[in-house]
C-alpha positions as CSV (number, residue, x, y, z in Angstrom):
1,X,-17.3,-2.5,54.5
2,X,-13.8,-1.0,55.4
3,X,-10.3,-1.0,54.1
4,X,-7.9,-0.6,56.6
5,X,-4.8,2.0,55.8
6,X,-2.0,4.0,57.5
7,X,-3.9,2.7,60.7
8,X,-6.8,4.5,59.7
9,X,-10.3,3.0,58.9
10,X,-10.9,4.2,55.3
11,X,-14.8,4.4,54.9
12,X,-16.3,3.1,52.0
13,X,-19.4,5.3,52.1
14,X,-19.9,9.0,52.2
15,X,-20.3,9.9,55.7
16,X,-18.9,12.6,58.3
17,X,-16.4,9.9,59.1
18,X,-15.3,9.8,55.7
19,X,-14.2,13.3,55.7
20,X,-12.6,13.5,59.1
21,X,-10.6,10.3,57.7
22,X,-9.3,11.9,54.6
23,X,-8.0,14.5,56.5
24,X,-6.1,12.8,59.0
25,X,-4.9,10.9,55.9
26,X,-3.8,13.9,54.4
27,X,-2.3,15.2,57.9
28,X,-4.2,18.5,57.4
29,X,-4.1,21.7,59.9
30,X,-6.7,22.0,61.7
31,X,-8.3,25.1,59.8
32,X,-8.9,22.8,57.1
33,X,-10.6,19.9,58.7
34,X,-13.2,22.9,60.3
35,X,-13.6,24.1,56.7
36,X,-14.5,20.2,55.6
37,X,-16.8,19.9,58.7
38,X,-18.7,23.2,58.2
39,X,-19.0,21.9,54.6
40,X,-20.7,18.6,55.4
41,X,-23.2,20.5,58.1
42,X,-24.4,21.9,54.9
43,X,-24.6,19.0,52.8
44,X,-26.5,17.5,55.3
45,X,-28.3,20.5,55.7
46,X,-29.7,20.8,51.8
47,X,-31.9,18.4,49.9
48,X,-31.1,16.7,46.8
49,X,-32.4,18.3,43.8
50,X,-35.9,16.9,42.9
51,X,-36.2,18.6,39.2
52,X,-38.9,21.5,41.0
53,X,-36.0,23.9,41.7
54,X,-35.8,26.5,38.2
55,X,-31.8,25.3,38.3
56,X,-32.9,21.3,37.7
57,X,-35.9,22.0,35.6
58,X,-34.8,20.5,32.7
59,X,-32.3,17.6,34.3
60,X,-33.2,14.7,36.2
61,X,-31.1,12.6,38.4
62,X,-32.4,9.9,36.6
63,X,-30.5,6.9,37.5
64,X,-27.8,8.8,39.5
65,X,-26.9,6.7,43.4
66,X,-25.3,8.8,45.7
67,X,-24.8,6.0,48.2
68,X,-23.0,3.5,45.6
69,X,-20.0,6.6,45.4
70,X,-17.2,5.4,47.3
71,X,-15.5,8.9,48.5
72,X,-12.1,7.9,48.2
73,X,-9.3,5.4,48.6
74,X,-5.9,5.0,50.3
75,X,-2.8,6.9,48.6
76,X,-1.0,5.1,45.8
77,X,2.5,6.1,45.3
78,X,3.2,6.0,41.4
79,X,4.5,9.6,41.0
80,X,7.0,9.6,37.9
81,X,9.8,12.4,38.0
82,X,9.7,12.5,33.7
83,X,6.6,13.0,31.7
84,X,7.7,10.7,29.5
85,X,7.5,7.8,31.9
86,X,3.7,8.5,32.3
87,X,1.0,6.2,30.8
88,X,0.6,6.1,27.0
89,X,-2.8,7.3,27.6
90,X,-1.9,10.4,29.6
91,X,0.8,11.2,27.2
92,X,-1.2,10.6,24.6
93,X,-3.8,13.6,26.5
94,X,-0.7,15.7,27.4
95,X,0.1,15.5,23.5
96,X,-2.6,18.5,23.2
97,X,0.0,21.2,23.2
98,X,3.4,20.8,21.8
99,X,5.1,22.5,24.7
100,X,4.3,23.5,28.1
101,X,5.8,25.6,31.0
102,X,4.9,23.1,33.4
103,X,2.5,20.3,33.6
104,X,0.5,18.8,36.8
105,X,-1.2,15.1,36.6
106,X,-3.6,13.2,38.8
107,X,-4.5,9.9,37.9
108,X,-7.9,9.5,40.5
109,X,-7.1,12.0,43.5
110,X,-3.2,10.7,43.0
111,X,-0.3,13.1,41.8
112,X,1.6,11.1,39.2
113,X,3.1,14.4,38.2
114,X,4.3,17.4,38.6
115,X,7.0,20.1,37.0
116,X,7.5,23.7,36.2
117,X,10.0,25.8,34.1
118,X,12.8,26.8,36.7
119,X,12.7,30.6,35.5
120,X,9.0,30.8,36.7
121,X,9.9,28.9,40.2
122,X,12.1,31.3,40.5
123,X,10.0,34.8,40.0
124,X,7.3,32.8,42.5
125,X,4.9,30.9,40.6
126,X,3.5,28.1,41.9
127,X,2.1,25.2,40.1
128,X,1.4,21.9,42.1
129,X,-1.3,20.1,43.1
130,X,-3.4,21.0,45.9
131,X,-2.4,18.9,49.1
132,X,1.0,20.2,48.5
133,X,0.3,24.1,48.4
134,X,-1.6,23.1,51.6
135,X,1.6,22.1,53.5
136,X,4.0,24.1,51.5
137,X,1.7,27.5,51.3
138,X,-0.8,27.3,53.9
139,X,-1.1,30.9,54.3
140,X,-2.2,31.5,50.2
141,X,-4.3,28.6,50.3
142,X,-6.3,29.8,53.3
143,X,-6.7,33.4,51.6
144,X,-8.1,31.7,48.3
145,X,-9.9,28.3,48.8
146,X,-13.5,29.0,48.5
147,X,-13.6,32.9,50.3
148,X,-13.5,34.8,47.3
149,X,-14.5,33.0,44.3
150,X,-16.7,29.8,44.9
151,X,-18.1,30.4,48.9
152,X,-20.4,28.3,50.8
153,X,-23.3,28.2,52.1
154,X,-25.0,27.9,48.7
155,X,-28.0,25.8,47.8
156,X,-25.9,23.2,45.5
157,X,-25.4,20.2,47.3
158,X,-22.6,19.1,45.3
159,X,-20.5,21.9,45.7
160,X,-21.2,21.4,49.9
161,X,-20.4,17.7,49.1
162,X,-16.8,18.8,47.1
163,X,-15.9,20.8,49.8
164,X,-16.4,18.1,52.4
165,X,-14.3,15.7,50.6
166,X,-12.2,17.3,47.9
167,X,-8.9,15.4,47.1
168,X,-6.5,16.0,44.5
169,X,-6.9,19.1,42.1
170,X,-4.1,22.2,41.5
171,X,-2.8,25.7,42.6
172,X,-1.3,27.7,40.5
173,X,-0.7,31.3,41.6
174,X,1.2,33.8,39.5
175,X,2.8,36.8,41.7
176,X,2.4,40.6,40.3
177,X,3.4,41.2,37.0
178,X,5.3,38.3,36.4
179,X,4.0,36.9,32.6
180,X,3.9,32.9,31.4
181,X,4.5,33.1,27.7
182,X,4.4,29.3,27.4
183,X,0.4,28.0,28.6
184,X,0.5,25.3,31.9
185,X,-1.2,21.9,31.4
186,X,-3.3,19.9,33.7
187,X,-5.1,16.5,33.6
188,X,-7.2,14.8,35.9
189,X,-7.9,11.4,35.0
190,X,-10.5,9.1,36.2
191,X,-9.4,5.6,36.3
192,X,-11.0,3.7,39.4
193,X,-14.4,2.4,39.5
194,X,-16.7,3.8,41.9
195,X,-14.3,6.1,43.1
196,X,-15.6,9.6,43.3
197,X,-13.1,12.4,41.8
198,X,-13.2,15.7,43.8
199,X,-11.2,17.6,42.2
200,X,-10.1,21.5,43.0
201,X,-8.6,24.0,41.2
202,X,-7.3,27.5,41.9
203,X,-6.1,30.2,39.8
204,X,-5.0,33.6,41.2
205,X,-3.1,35.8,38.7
206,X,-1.9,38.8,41.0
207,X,-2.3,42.7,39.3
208,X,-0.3,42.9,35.5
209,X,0.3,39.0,35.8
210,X,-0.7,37.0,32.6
211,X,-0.9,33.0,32.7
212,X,-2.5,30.7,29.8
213,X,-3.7,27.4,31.7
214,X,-4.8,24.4,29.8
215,X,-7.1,21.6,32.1
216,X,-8.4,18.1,30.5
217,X,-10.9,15.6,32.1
218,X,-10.6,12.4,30.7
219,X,-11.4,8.8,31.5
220,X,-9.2,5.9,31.1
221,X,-11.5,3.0,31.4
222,X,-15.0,2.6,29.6
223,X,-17.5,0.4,31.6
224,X,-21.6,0.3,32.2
225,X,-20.8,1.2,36.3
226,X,-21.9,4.7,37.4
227,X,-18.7,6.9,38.0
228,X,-18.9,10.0,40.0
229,X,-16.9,14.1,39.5
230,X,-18.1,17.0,41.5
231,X,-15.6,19.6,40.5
232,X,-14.7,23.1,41.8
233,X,-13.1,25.5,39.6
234,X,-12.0,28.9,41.3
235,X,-10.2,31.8,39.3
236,X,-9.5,35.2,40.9
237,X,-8.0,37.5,38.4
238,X,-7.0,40.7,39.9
239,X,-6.0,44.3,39.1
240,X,-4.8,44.4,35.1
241,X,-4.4,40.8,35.1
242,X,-4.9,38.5,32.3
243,X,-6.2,34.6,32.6
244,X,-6.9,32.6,29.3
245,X,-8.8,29.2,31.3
246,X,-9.1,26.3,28.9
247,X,-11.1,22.9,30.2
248,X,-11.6,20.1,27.9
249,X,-14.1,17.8,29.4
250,X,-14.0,14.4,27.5
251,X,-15.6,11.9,30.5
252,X,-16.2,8.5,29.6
253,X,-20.5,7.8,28.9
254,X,-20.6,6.0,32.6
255,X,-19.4,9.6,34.3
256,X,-22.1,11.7,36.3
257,X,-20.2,15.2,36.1
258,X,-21.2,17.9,38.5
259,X,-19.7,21.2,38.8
260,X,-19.5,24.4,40.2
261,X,-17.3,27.5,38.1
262,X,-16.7,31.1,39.1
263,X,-14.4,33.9,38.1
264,X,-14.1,37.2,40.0
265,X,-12.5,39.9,37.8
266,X,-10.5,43.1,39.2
267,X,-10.0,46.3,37.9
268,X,-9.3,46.1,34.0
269,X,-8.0,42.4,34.2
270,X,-9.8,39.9,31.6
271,X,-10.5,36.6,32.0
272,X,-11.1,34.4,28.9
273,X,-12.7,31.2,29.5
274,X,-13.4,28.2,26.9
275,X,-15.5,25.0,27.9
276,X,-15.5,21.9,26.1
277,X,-18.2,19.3,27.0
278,X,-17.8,16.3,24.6
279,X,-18.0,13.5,27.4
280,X,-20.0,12.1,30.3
281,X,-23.5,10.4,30.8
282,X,-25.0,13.4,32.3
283,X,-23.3,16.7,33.3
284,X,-24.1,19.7,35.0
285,X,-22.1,22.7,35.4
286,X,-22.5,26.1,36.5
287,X,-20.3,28.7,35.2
288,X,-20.1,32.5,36.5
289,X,-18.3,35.4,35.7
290,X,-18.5,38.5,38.2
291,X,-16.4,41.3,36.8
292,X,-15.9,43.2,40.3
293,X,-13.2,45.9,39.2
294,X,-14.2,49.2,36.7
295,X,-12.9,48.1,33.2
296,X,-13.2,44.1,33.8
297,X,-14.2,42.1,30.9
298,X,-14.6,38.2,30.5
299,X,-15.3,36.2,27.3
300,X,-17.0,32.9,27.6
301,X,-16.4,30.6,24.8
302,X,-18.4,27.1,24.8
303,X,-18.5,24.2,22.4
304,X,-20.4,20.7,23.0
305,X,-21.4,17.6,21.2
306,X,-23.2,15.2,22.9
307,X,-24.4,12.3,21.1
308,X,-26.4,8.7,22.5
309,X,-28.4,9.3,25.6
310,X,-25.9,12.2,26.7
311,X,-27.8,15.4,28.8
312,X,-25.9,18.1,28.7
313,X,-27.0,21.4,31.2
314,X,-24.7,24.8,31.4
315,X,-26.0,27.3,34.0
316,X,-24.4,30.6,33.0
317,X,-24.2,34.0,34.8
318,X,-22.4,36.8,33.9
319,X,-22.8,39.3,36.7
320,X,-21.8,43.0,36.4
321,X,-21.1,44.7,39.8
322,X,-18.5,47.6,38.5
323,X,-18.9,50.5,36.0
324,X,-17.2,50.4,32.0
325,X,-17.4,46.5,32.3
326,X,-17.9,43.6,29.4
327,X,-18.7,40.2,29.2
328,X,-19.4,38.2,25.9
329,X,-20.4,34.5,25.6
330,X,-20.7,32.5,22.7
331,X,-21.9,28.8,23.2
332,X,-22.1,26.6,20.5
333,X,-23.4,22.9,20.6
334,X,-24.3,19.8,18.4
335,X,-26.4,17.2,19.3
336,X,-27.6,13.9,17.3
337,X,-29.2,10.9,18.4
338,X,-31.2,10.7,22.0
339,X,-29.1,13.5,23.1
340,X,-30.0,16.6,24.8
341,X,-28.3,20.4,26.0
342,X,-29.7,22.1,28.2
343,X,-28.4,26.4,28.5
344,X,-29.6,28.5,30.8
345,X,-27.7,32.1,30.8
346,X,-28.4,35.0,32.6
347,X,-26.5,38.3,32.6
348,X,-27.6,40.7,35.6
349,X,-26.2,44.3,35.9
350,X,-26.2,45.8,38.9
351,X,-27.3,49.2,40.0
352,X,-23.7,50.8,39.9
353,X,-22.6,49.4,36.9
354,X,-23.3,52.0,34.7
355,X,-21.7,51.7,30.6
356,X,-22.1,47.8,30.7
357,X,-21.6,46.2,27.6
358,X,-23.2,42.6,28.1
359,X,-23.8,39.9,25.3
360,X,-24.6,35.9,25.2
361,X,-25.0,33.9,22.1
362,X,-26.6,30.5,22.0
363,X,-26.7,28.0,18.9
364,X,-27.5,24.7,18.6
365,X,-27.3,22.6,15.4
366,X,-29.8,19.6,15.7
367,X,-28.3,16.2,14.0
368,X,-31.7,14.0,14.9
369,X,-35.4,13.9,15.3
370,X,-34.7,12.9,18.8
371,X,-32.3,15.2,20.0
372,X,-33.4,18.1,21.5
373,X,-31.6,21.6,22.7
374,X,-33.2,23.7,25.4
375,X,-31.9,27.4,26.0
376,X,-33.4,30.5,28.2
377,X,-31.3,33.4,28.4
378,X,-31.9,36.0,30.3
379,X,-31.4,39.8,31.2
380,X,-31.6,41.2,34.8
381,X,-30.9,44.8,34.7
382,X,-31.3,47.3,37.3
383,X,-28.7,49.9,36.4
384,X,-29.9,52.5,33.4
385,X,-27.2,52.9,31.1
386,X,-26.3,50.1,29.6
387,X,-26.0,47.7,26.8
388,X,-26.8,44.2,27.2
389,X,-28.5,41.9,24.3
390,X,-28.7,38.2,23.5
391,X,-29.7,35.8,20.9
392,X,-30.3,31.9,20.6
393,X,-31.3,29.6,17.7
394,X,-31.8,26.1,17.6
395,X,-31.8,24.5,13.8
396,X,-31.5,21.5,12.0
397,X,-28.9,20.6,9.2
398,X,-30.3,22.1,6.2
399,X,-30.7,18.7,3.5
400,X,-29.9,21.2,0.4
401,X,-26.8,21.9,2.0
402,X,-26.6,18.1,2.2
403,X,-27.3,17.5,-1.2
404,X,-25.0,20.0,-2.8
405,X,-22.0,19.0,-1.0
406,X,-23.1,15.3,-1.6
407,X,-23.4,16.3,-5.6
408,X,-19.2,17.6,-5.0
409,X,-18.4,14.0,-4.1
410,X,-18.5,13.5,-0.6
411,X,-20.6,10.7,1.2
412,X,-23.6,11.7,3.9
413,X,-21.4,11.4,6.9
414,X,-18.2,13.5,4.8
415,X,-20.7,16.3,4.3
416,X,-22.4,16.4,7.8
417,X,-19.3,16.7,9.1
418,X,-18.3,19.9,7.0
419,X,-21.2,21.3,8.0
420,X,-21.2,20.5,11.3
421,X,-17.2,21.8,11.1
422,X,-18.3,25.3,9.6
423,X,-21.0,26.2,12.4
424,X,-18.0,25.5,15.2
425,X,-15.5,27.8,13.4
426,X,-17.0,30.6,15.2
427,X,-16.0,29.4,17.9
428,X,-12.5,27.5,17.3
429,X,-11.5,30.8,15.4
430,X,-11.2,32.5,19.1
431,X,-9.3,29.9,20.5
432,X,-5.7,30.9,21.6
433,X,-4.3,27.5,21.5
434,X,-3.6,25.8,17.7
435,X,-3.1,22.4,19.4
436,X,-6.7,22.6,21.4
437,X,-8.4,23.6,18.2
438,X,-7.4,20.7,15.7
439,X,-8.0,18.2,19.5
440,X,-11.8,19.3,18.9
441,X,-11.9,19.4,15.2
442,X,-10.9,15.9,15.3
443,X,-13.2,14.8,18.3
444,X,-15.8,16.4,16.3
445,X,-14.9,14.5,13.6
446,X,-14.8,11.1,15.2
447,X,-18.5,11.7,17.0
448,X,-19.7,12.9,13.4
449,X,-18.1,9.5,12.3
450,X,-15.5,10.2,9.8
């Protein structure tokens, strides 16, 4: 089956075709196209995950169909020029922070829209979505889209698959020095069924630049059909810079999420990085940190509730290349009913990267005798002065704890929810953003059921 549009044949089924159509759709140069084709030769190239490989151990494909994604579909024009005249639900999702300095919106792979303060247009930031910088700064995107941060060939078929056929997703590239005092929002929105979402984003905060940048995932239709993201996430922080990265993932329980994260830190810049995973019917993400520069440091903050038949699998790597460098991750996640959360962290040091300072923290808090939290860290060290620790625990709800908040007046569900509150404080305490925090305190609260 076809749709015809703009003269083109859109396929309906992933295929080389597919991605030498979206690009012609998109009128791409011709670098671009050769960086989708050499993309599919190695999707071709590497074979599905089968659940042998250590990185799919503990997560099955289980019900997952390729074949039924359709890869995209012909261009709707419903780009708004105020963000009030978006969709209730978006606004209601944009609603997370009381302000922002700008604001970019896909709805599917379409822009609906797009805006930024005119005292940063004018020190050169950009902020737009993707297919724009790619017309409108060809020469930026072709120095930054997947050479320095996420690169190919790799053995994840899904990242070889996104960068065949990504469509929609956002720039944003701060010039040096230049600091955003107010943070930037993004959302991407599925909304289409059957439709997959390949969406792209790039940071680059050039030396002494400082941006806050705040991305939600969200779906706007529930339904029993399979829906389909494979994500890239790329942030290149360099000399002194400073990048706070904030993603809210809230996918509807149809959505098989797949992505593929990684941050390259200069020379004393500091990248802090929070992950929400509240949403989808299975995801799995991996997340990397490589603090390149002498004096780089990168904090990893995760939360995650996954409650029903949700599976939940992080693949964490903080990598040490440079001397005097730090990372720190604390993950934190609840689970209740069939659920289950899969972490897998590693931090390796590398032999020049003497007077590391390298820590990961994993907790889980268990709400049901059929959920079930799985976590291996994991320390690779081949330098000889250094300090790198981690530590995991996975527990149940304690029923005195229960019980004595019950005896204060407050019903089962009021006093799991406390509880359940109090072990994510850790967490929410280190979160820059007040309006993010009280969005998961209350999504935490509505899963708990209060």
């Amino acid at each position: 089956m076809t749709v015809i549009a703009k003269e083109l044949t859109v396929p309906t089924n992933i295929s080389r075709e597919a991605v030498e159509t979206l690009a012609a759709l998109k009128g791409e140069p011709d670098w671009m196209l050769d960086r989708r084709l050499l993309a599919w030769r190695f999707f071709e190239e590497i074979p599905m995950p089968t659940g042998a490989e250590e990185t799919w151990r503990r997560t099955r494909l289980t019900g997952f169909k390729l074949d039924a994604v359709q890869p995209f579909v012909p261009e709707r024009d419903s780009r708004v020029a105020k963000q009030t005249d978006l969709p209730a639900a978006i606004q209601a999702e944009l609603a997370t922070l009381s302000t922002n300095a700008g604001a970019v919106v896909h709805r599917d792979a379409d822009l609906l829209f797009s805006s930024l303060r005119p005292d940063l247009a004018a020190k050169g930031v950009i902020f737009c979505d993707l297919h724009t910088a790619v017309r409108q700064h060809p020469d930026l995107v072709q120095k930054y889209f997947m050479t320095q941060a996420v690169t190919l060939p790799d053995d994840d078929k899904f990242a070889a698959l996104h960068a065949a056929l990504w469509n929609g997703g956002t720039f944003l590239y701060v010039p040096r020095g230049v600091v955003i005092d107010t943070p930037l929002q993004g959302l991407i929105a599925l909304d289409q069924a059957g439709v997959g979402n390949f969406s792209h984003t790039i940071i680059v905060a050039e030396a002494g630049a400082e941006v806050t940048y705040l991305e939600e995932m969200v779906s706007l239709q529930k339904r029993d059909s399979q829906d389909f993201h494979s994500g890239i996430v790329e942030i290149i922080a360099q000399t002194a810079a400073r990048v706070n990265y904030i993603s809210l993932q809230s996918w509807g329980d149809q959505v098989f999420n797949f992505s593929r994260e990684r941050a390259v830190v200069g020379r004393d810049a500091h990248v802090l990085w929070v992950t929400s995973q509240l949403g989808s019917r299975l995801t799995k993400t991996f997340q990397q940190a490589d603090l390149l520069g002498a004096g780089a440091s990168s904090e990893m903050l995760g939360v995650l509730f996954a409650t029903g038949r949700q599976h939940i699998d992080l693949d964490t790597f903080q990598r040490h290349v440079a001397p005097n460098t730090v990372s720190d991750l604390l993950y934190k996640g609840a689970l209740r009913d069939r659920a289950r959360a899969v972490w897998r962290g590693m931090i390796r040091v590398e032999p020049h990267a003497q007077k590391t300072n390298g820590y990961q923290k994993n907790q889980n808090l268990i709400l049901s005798k059929q959920a079930r939290a799985d976590s291996v860290p994991g320390l690779e060290i081949l330098a000889d002065d250094v300090r790198c620790t981690h530590g995991v625990t996975v527990s149940q709800v304690e029923p005195e704890y229960v019980f004595y908040l019950m005896s204060r007046g407050l019903n089962k569900e009021q006093a799991e929810h406390m509880i359940v509150a109090g072990f994510f404080e850790e967490v929410l305490a280190r979160i820059p953003l007040e309006g993010v925090r009280e969005k998961l305190e209350a999504a935490i609260g509505e899963r708990i059921g209060v």
